[in-house]
C-alpha positions as CSV (number, residue, x, y, z in Angstrom):
1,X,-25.7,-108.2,76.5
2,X,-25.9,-107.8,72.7
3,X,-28.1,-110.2,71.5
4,X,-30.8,-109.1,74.8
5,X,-30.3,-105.9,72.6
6,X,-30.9,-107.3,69.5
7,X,-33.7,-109.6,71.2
8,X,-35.6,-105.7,72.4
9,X,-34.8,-104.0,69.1
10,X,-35.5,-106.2,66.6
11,X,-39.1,-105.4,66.0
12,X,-38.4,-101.3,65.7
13,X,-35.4,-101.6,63.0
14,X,-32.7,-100.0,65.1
15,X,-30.9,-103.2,65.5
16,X,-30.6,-102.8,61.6
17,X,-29.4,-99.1,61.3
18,X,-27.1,-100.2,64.9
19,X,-25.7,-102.9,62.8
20,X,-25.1,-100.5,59.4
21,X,-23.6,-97.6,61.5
22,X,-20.5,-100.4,62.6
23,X,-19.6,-101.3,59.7
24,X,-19.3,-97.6,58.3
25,X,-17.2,-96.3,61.0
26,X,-14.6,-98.9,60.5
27,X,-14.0,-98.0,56.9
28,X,-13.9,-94.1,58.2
29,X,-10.9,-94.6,60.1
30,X,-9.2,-97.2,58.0
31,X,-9.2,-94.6,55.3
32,X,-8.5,-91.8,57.3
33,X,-5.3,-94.1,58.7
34,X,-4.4,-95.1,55.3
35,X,-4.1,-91.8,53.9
36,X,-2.1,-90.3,56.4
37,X,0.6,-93.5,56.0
38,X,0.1,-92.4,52.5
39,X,1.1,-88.9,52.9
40,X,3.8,-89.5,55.5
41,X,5.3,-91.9,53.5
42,X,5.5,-89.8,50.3
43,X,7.3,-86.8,52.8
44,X,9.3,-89.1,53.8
45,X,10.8,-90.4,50.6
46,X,10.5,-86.9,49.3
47,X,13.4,-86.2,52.1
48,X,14.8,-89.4,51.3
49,X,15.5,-88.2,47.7
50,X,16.5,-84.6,48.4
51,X,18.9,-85.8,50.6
52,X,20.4,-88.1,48.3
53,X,20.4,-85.5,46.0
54,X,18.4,-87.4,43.3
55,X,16.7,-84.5,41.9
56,X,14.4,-86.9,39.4
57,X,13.3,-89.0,42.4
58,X,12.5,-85.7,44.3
59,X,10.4,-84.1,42.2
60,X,8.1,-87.1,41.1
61,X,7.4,-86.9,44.7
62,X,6.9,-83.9,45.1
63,X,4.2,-83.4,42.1
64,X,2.5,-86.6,43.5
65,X,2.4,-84.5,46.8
66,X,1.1,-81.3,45.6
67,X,-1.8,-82.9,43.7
68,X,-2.7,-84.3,47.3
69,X,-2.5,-80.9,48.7
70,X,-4.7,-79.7,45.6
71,X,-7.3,-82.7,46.4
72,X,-7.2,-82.1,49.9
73,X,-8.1,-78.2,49.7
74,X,-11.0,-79.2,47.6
75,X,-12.5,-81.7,50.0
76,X,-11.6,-79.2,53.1
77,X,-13.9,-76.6,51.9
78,X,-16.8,-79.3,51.7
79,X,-18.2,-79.1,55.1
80,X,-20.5,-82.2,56.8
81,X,-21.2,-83.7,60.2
82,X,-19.9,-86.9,59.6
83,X,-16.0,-88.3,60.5
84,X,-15.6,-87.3,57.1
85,X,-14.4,-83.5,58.2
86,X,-11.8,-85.1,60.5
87,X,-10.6,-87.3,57.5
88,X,-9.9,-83.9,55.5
89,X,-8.5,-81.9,58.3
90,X,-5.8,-84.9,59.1
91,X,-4.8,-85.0,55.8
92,X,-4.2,-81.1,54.9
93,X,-2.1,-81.3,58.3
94,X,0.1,-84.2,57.5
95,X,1.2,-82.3,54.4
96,X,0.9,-78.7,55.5
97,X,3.5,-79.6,58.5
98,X,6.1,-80.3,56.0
99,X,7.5,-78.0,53.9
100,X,7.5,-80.1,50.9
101,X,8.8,-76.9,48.2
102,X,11.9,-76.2,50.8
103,X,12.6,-80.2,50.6
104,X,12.5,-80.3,46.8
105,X,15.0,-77.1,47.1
106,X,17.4,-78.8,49.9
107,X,17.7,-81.3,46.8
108,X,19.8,-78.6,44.2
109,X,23.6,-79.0,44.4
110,X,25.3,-76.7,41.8
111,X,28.2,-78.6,42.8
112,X,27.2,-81.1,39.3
113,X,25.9,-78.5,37.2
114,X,29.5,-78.3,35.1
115,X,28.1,-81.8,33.3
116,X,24.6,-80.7,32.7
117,X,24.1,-79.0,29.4
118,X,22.1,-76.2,27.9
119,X,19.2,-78.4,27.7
120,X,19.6,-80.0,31.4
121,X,19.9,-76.1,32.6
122,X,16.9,-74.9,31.0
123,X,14.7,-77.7,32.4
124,X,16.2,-77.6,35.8
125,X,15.5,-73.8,36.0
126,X,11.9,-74.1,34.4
127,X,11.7,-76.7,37.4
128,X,12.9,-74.5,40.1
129,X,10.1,-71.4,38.7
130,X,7.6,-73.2,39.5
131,X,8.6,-74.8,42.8
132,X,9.3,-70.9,43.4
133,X,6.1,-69.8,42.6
134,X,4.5,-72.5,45.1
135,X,6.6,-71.6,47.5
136,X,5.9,-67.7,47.6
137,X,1.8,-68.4,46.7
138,X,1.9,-70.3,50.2
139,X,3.6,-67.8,52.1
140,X,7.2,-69.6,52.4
141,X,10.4,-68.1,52.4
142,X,13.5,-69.0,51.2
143,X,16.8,-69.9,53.5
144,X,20.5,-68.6,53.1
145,X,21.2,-71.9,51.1
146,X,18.4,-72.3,49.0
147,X,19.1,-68.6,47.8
148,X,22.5,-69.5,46.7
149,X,21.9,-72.8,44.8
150,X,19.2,-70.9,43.2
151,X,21.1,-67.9,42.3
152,X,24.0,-70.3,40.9
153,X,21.5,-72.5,38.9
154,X,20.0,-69.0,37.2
155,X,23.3,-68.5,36.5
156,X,25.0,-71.2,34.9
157,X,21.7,-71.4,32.8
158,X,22.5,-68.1,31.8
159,X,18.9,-66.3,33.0
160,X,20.7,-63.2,34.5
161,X,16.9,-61.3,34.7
162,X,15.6,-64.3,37.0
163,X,18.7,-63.8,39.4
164,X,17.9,-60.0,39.2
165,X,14.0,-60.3,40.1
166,X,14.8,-63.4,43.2
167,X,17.2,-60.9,44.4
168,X,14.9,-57.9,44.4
169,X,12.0,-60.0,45.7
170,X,14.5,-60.7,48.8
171,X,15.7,-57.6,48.7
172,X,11.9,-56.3,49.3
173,X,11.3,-58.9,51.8
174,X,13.7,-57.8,54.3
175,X,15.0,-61.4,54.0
176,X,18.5,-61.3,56.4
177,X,21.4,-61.9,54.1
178,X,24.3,-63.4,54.9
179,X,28.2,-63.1,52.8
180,X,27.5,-66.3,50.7
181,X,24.1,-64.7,49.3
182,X,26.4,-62.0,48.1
183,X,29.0,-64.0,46.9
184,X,26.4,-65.7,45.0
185,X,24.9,-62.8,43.5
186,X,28.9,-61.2,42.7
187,X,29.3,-64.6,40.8
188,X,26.2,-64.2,38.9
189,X,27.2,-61.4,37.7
190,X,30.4,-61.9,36.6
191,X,29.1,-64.9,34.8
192,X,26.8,-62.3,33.0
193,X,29.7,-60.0,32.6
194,X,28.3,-57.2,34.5
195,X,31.8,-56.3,36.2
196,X,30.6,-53.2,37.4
197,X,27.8,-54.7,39.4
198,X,30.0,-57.3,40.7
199,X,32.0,-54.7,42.8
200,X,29.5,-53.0,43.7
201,X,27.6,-56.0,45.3
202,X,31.2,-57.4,47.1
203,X,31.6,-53.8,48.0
204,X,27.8,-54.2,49.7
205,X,29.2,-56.6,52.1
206,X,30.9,-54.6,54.3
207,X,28.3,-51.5,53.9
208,X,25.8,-53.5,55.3
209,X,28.2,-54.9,58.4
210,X,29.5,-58.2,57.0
211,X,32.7,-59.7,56.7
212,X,33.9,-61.0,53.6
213,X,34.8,-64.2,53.8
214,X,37.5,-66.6,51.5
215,X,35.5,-67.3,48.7
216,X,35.0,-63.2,48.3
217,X,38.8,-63.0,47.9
218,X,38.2,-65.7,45.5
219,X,35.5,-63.6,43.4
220,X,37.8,-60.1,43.7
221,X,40.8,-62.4,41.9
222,X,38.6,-63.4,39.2
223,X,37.3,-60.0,38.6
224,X,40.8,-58.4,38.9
225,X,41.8,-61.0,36.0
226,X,39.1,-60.3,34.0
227,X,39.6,-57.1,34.0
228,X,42.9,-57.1,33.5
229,X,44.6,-56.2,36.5
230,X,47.0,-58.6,37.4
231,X,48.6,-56.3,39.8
232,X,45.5,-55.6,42.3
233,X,44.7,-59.8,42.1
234,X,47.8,-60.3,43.3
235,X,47.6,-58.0,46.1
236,X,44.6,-59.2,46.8
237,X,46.1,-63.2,46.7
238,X,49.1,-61.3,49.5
239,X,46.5,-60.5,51.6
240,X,45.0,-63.8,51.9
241,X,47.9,-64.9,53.6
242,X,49.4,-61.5,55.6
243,X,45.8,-62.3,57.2
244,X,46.0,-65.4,58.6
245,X,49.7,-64.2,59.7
246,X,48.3,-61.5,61.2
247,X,50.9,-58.6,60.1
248,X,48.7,-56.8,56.3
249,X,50.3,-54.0,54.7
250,X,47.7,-52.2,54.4
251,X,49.3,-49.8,51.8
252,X,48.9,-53.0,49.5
253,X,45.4,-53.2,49.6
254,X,42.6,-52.3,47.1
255,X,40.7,-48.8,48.6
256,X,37.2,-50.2,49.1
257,X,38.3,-53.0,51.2
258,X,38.2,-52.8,55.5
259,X,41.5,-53.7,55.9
260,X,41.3,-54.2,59.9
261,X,38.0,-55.3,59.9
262,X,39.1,-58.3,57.4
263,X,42.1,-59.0,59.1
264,X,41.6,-62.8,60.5
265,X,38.7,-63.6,58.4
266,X,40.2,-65.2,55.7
267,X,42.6,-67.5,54.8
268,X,44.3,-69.0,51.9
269,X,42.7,-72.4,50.8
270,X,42.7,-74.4,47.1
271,X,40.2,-72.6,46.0
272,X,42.5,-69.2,46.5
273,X,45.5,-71.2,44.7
274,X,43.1,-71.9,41.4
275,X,41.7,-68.6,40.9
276,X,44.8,-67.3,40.9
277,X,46.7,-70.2,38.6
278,X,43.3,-69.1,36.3
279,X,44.4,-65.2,36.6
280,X,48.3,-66.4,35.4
281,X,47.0,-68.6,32.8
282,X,44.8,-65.7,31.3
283,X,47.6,-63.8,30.7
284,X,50.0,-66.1,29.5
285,X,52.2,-66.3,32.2
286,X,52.9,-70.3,32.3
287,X,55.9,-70.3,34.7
288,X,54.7,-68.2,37.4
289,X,51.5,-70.4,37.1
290,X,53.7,-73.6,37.1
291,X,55.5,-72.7,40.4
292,X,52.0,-71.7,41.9
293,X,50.8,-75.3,41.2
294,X,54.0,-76.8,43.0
295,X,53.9,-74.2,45.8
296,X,50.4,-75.8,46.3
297,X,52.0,-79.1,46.1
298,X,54.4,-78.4,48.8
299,X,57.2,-79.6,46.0
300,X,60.3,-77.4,45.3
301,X,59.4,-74.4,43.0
302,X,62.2,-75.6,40.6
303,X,61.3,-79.6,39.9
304,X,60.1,-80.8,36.3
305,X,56.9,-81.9,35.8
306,X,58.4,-85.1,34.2
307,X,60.4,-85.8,37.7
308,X,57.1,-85.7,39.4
309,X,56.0,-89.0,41.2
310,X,54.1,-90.4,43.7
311,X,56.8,-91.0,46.2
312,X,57.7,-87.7,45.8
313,X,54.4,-86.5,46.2
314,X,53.6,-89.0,49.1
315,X,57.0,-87.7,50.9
316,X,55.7,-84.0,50.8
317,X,52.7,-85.1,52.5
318,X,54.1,-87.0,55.0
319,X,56.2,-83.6,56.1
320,X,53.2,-82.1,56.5
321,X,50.2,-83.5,56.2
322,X,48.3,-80.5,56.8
323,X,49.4,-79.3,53.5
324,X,46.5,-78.3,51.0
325,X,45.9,-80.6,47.4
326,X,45.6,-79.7,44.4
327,X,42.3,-80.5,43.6
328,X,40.6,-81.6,39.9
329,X,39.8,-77.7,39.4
330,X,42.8,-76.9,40.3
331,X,44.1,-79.6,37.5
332,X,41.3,-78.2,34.9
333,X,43.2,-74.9,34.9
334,X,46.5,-75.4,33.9
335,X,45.6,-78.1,31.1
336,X,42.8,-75.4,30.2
337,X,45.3,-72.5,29.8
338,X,48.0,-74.7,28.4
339,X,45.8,-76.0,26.0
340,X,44.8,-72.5,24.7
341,X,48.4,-71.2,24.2
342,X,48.7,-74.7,22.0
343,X,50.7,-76.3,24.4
344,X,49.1,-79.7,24.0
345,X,52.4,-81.5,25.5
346,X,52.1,-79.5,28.8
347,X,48.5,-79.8,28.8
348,X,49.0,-83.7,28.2
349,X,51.6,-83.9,31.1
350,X,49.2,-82.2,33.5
351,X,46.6,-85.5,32.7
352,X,49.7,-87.9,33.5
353,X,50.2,-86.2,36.5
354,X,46.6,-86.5,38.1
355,X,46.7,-90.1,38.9
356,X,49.7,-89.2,40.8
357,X,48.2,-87.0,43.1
358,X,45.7,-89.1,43.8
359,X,43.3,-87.4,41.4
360,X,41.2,-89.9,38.2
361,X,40.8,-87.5,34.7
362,X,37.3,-87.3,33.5
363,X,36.3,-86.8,30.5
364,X,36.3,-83.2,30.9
365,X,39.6,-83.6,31.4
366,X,40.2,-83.9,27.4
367,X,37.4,-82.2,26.3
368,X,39.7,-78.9,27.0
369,X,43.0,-80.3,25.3
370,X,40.7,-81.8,21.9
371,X,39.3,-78.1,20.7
372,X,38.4,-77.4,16.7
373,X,41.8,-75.3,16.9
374,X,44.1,-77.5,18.4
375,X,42.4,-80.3,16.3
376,X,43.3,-78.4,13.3
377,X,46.8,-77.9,14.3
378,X,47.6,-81.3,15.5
379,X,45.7,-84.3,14.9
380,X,47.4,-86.8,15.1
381,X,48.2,-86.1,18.7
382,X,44.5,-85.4,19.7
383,X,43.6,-88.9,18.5
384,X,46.4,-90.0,20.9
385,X,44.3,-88.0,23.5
386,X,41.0,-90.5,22.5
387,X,43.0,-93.3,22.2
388,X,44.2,-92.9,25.8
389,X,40.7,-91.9,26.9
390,X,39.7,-95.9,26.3
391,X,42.7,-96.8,27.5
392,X,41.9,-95.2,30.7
393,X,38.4,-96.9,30.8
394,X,36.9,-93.7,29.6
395,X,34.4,-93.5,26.9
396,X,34.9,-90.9,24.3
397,X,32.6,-88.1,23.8
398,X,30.8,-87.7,21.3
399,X,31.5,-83.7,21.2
400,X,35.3,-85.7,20.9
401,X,34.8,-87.7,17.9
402,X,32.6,-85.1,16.3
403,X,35.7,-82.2,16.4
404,X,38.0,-85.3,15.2
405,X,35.7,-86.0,12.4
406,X,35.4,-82.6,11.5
407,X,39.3,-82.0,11.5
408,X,39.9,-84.4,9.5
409,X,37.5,-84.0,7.0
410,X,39.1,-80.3,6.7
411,X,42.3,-81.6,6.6
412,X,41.2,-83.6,3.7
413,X,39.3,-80.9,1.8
414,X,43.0,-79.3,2.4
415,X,44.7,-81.5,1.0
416,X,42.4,-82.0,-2.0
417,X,42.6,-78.4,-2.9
418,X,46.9,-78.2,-2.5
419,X,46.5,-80.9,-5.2
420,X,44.4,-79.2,-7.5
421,X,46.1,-75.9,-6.8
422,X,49.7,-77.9,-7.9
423,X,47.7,-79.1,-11.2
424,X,46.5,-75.8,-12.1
425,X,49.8,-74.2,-11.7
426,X,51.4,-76.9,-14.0
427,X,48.9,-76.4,-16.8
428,X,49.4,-72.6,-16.0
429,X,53.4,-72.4,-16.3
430,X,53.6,-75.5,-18.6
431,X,55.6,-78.4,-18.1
432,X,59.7,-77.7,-17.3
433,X,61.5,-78.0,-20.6
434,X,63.9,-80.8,-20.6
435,X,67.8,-79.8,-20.4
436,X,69.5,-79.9,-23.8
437,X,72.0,-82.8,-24.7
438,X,75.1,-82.1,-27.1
439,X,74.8,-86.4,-27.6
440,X,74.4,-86.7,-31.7
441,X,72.7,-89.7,-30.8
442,X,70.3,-88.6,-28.3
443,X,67.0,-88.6,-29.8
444,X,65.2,-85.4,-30.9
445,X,61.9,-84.9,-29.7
């Protein structure tokens, strides 16, 4: 049938143009396939990476996929007859269905930002700006999580106006809120050391019909400490458990709080147990913090730490293996505040015992025991420290070596100056005069 086609045509030229026109409309839809594998596949490993949580990954992925977008805007608004309309229209769907700026968010975990430093912060907020801006330029909104990894990441990064202007820009967006946005913006704000602002937002939570949850006991006991009133944090710690036994005093409780409508809500978890340790620690009560810890534990109240092993510990869990674990915050706490007070023995113990509950030191782990002060007031044992870093497989710090290095240079320069201090005061006072002999013979000088 073809070539009796070919055979009729071939003298007007439309077997020519006929032949052309399939081999152009191949390529057409090979393209137009190829791209949209292209674009699926970069979603894809876009998700891939966010749910790994490998932010690098994630946002080279996500810059390859917004220069697509850009390209494929640019070619949309050229308009022609051909398949090649089709092409464009495919392509700004297969991106436009995704929402590649909420993928790139789902990809933040605060949960690792205690490693990053200054440096990591500032780039990982100058990161999340812009995603932001793409986000609210397309006419996206932001989900209950998102807000409260971003709020967290402003605020270890210390940008306490950005975490101001996201939450008015939800506030103006009627975006529905839920007790963890809260609880992110309360934290933010007691990591800017806006106290004031920090009850007023945990005090928001009930105004606007919500029920304050654990982790909003957890911000009133920091704020309490911080402010110096032990006495309302520990009312506040009570509570947490006269809820979940369902029998509050409420003469205990702070004014602002719904005392029935809490009632339930909350219970008492590790995070409850370290806040509070913290709020001992800050004001030097070791003991009470002490007994906290093995309260936590499920151990007796009165057992040295030296006495503490991992049958012991393993026995206590076996008796009730529902019982809550210290955790490595938990751990971070009491080293941190024994460490401060100069207790470096205490603090030390504390590391020992870690491996017993189940728990491996990190380097962090040190870095609050080996401070300039407690340097400077006992070397020798925080090289010990170092030494048992390596021996731990642990590689030293350099912040580590830097404070050692620096101690003992000072120590030096001390040393050097007692010495010269000592020869001053010899050439000052003169030399003790030598006792006097009644010896006719001894030699007269």
């Amino acid at each position: 049938m073809l070539g009796f086609l070919h055979r009729m045509l071939a003298g007007t030229g439309l077997a020519a143009r006929l032949a052309r026109n399939m081999h152009t409309v191949r390529p057409f839809r090979q393209l137009r396939k190829k791209a949209l594998i292209q674009n699926d596949k970069m979603v894809g490993l876009l998700s891939a990476s966010a749910h790994k949580h490998d932010i690098q990954a994630a946002w080279y992925w996500y810059q390859r996929l917004l220069r697509r977008l850009r390209q494929e805007k640019t070619q949309s608004s050229f308009r022609v007859t051909t398949d090649t309309r089709v092409l464009s229209r495919q392509q700004d769907r297969s991106i436009s269905a995704h929402n590649i700026h909420g993928s790139i968010l789902t990809c933040l975990n605060t949960h690792g930002l205690f490693c990053y430093g200054p440096k990591q912060l500032t780039a990982l907020s100058d990161m999340v700006k812009q995603v932001l801006e793409n986000l609210f330029s397309s006419g996206g909104k932001l989900t209950g999580k998102e807000l409260v990894e971003i709020l967290n990441i402003f605020a270890a990064a210390k940008q306490q106006e950005m975490v101001d202007r996201i939450w008015q820009y939800v506030a103006l967006s009627r975006m529905p809120l839920d007790t963890a946005s809260y609880n992110a913006y309360a934290g933010a704000n007691i990591l800017a050391k806006q106290y004031d602002r920090a009850f007023e937002v945990i005090r928001e939570i009930s105004a606007v019909g919500l029920q304050p949850n654990t982790y909003t006991k957890v911000l009133m006991i920091r704020l309490y400490g911080l402010t110096g009133d032990l006495n309302a944090a520990r009312r506040v710690f009570d509570f947490v458990h006269q809820s979940v036994a369902g029998h509050a005093s409420y003469s205990r409780l702070p004014d602002y709080i719904s005392e029935a409508n809490e009632l339930g809500h909350c219970g008492p978890n590790v995070s409850v147990y370290t806040e509070m340790i913290s709020v001992l620690g800050m004001n030097g009560l070791m003991d009470e913090m002490r007994e906290l810890f093995l309260k936590l534990s499920g151990l007796p109240i009165d057992l040295p730490l030296n006495q503490i092993t991992a049958d012991i510990v393993a026995d206590a869990r076996r008796l009730d293996y529902q019982r809550m674990r210290p955790t490595i915050d938990t751990f971070h706490q009491l080293i941190r505040w024994h460490a401060q007070y100069w207790d470096i023995d205490t603090a030390t113990r504390y590391i020992h015992l870690m491996p017993v509950f189940g728990i491996d030191p990190v380097p962090k782990s040190f870095k609050l025991i080996v401070t300039p002060e407690n340097a400077a007031r006992n070397l020798d044992k925080c090289v010990e420290l170092a030494a048992g870093m390596r021996e731990m497989g642990l590689e030293v710090p350099g912040s580590i070596t830097r404070i050692l290095g620096k101690a003992r240079d000072k120590i030096e320069e001390m040393d050097e100056m007692v010495r010269v201090s000592m020869g001053q005061r010899s050439l000052v006072f003169g030399q003790p005069a030598a006792p006097e002999s009644n010896d006719p013979a001894s030699p007269i000088l």
